[in-house]
C-alpha positions in Angstrom: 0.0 0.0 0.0 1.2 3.3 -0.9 0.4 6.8 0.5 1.4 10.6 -0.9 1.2 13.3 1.1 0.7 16.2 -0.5 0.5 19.3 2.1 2.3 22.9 1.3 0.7 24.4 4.7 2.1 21.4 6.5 5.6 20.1 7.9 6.2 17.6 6.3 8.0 15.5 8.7 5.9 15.4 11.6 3.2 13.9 9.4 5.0 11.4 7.9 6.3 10.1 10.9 2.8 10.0 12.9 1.8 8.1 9.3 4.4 5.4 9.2 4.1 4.8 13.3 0.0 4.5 12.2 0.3 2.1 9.4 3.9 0.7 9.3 2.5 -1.4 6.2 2.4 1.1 4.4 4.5 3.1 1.9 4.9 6.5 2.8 6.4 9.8 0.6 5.7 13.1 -0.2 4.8 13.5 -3.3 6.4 15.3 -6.1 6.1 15.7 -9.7 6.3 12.6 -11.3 5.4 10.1 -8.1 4.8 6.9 -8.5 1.0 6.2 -8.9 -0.1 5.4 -4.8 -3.4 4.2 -3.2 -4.5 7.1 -1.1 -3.1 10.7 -0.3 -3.2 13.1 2.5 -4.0 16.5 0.8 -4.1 20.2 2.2 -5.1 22.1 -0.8 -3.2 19.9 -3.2 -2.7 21.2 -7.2 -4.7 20.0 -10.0 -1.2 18.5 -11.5 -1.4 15.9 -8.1 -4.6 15.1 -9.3 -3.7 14.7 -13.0 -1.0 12.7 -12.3 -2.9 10.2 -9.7 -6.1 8.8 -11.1 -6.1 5.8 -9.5 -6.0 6.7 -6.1 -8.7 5.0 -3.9 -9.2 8.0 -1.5 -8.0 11.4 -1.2 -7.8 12.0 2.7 -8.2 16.3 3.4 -6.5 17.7 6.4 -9.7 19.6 7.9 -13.7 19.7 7.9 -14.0 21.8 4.7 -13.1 21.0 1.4 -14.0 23.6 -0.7 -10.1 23.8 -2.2 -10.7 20.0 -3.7 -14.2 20.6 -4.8 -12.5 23.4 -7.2 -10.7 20.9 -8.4 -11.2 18.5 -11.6 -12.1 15.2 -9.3 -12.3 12.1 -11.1 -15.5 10.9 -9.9 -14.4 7.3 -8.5 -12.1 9.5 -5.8 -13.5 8.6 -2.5 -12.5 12.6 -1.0 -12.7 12.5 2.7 -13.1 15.3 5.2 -11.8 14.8 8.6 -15.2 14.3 11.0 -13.8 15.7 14.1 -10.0 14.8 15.3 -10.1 17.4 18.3 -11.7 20.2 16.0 -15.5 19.9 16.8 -14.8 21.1 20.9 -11.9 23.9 20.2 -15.2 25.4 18.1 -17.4 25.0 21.0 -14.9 26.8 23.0 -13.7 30.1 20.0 -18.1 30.3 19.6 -18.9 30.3 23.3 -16.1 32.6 24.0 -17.3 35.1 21.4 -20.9 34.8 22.4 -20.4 35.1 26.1 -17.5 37.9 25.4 -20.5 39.9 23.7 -23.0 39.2 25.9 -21.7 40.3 28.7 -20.6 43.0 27.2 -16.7 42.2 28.7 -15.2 44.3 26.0 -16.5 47.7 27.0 -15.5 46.2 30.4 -11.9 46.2 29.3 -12.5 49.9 27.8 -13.4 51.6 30.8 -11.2 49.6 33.1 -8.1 50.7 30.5 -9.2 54.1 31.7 -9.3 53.3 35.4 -12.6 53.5 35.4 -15.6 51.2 37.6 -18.2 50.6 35.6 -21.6 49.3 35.9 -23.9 47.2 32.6 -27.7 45.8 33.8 -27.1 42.2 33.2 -29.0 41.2 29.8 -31.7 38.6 29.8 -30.4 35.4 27.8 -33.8 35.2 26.2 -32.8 38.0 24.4 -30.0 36.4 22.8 -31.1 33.6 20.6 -28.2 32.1 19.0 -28.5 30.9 15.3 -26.5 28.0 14.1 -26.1 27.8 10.0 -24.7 24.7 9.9 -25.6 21.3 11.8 -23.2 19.0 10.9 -20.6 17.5 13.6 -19.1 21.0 14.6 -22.5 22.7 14.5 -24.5 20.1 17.1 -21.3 20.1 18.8 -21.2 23.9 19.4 -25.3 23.7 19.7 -24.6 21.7 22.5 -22.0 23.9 24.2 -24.0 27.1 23.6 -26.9 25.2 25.2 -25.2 25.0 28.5 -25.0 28.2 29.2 -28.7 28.4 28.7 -29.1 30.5 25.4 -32.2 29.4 23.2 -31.0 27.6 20.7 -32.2 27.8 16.8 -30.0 26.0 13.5 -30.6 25.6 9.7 -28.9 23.8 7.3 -29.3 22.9 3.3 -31.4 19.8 4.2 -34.0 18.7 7.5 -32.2 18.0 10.8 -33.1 17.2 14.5 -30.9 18.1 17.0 -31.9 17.5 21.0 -32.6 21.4 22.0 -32.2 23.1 18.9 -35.2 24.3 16.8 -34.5 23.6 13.4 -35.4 25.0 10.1 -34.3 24.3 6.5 -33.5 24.5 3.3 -33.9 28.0 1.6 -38.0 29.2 2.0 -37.0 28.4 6.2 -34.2 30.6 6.0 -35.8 34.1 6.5 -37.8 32.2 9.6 -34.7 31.4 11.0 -32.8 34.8 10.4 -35.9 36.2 12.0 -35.1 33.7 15.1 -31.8 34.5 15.8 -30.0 37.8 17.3 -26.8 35.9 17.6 -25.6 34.3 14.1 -22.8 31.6 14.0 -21.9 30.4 10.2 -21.0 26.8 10.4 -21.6 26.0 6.7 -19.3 23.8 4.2 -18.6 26.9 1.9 -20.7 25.7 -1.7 -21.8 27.8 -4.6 -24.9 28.4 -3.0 -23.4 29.4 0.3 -20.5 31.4 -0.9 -21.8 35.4 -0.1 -24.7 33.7 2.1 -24.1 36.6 5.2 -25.2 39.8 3.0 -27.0 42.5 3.5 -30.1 41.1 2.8 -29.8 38.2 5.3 -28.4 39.9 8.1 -30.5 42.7 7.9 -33.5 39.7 8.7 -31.4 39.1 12.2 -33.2 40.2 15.3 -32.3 44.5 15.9 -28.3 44.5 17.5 -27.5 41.1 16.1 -24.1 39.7 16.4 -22.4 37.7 13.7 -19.9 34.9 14.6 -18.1 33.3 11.5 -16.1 30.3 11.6 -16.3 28.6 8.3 -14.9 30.5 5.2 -14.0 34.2 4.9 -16.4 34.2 1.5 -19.2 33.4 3.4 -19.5 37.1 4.1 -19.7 39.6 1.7 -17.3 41.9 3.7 -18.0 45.5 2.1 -21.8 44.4 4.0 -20.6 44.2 6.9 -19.0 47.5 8.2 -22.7 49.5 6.9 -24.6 47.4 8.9 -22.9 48.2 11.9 -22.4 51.6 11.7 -26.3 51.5 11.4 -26.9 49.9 14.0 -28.9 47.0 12.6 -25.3 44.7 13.5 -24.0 45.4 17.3 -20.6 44.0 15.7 -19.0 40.9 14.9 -16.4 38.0 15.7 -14.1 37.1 12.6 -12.0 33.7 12.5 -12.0 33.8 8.6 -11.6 35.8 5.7 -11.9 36.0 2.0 -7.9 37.1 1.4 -5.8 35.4 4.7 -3.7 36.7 5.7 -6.1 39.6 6.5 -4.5 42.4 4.8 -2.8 45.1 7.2 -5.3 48.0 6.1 -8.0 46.1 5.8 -10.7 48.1 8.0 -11.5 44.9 10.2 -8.9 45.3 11.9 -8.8 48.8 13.2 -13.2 48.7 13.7 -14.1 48.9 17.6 -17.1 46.5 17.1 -15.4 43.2 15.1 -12.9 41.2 17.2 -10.5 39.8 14.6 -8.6 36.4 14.7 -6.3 34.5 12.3 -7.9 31.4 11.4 -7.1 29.6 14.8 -10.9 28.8 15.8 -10.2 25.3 15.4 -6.9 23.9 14.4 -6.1 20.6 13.1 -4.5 18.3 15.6 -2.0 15.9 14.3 -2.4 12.6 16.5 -6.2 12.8 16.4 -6.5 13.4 12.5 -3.7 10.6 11.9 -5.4 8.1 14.3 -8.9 8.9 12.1 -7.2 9.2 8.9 -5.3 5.4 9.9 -8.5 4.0 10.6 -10.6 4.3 7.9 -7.5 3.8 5.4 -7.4 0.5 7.2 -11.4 -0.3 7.0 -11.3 0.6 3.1 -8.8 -1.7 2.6 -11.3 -4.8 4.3 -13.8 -3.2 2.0 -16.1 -1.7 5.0 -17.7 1.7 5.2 -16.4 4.9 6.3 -17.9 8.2 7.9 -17.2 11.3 6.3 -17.3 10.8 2.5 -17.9 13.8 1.2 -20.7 14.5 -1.8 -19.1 15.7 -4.8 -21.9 17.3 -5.9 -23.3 18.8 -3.1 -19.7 19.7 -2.1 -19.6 18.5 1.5 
């Protein structure tokens, strides 16, 4: 059995060796022009000439949840393309969304303003029925961040492209529920697999369907927002502000007016990393259970694109 691993944002090294110690059967390179045709490959954004050059592969293994890079890419339909389902992701979400939600709702970073000035302030605490949170998303990270924001008592709402029931979640669907939902929700968290029919979904027309003072929260792919939206709505006063893992150009360029707004918190793409031992133990696993000719989780559509 033969493996490529074909990663530019990734040392190399680390990988391989967590690969071989995983599956010491196997044959295990990096790939490079003119590699030797292989069985399965463990991909970060790989180039079409990879692709070209490896028809045969059984499985292309993707280093993350989202695999909107592949799906870009000319796939020969017989590739199996496999997202990662969890591997230590699905609770460092729960934690970036939870932070960001509770960070707002308790209003912590005027906190930090006045206290910068030395000065004691006082905020009426807010009513957490106020705050519905909205989910767009409710695949393994979103239930898994439904359930965290539960917890902390927040009523609970989540769409996503087909029907879905989640414990504690009211859930709508598909795209005549998605005003509904919008119109549920003061707290927005994108979740989504980024699609052709997602790509610009948080507009100006959607958000401006959020309860008055929403909060946006997005975790899944910079062009899920249409960014030149964003800034108007706030400066209305229809958006309270926002929470920004992910953008459409990363790194987020330095005069880019996110960064300098008082009312968007900025991050660099570190909601939720991948973790090596988890995603090699996963990605071992199911290498393993394809090769007995059993079924594996997290087989992505190529169509639908998740």
């Amino acid at each position: 059995m033969r493996i490529l691993f074909c990663c530019t944002d990734f040392k190399a090294e680390p990988w391989l060796a967590a690969l071989r110690a995983a599956l010491p059967q196997a044959e295990i390179a990096v790939w490079a022009p003119g590699a030797p045709a292989a069985d399965y490959a463990v991909v970060w954004a790989p180039p079409q000439q990879f692709l070209n050059e490896q028809p045969h592969l059984k499985a292309l293994f993707n280093l993350g949840a989202g695999v909107d890079a592949l799906t870009q890419l000319k796939l020969l339909p017989q590739m199996k393309l496999v997202r990662l389902d969890d591997a230590g992701m699905s609770v460092q979400m729960a934690e970036y969304v939870c932070h960001a939600l509770i960070r707002h709702f308790r209003e912590f970073d005027q906190y930090a303003a006045d206290v910068a000035q030395g000065k004691w302030s006082f905020r009426r605490p807010r009513l957490r029925t106020d705050f519905p949170v909205g989910i767009m998303g409710l695949g393994v990270l979103g239930q898994r961040v439904a359930r965290a924001v539960a917890q902390f008592e927040f009523p609970v709402v989540g769409w996503s492209r087909s029907a879905r029931q989640v414990e504690g979640v009211r859930c709508f669907s598909g795209a005549a529920q998605l005003p509904e939902f919008l119109e549920a929700s003061r707290v927005l968290v994108c979740l989504l697999p980024l699609t052709d029919e997602t790509r610009g979904i948080l507009c100006r027309e959607t958000l401006s369907q959020l309860q008055p003072g929403g909060y946006v929260i997005n975790v899944a792919r910079g062009a899920h927002l249409v960014e030149d939206d964003l800034v108007p709505l706030i400066e209305s006063g229809q958006l309270a502000g926002a929470a920004l893992d992910v953008f459409r150009q990363e790194p987020l360029p330095p005069e880019h007016p996110f960064w300098r707004h008082p009312k968007i918190s900025v991050t660099p793409h570190t909601a939720a990393r991948t973790l090596r031992d988890e995603s090699v133990a996963q990605i071992a696993g199911k290498i393993l259970a394809l090769e007995r000719g059993e079924f594996i989780a997290g087989v992505v559509d190529h169509q639908k694109g998740y």
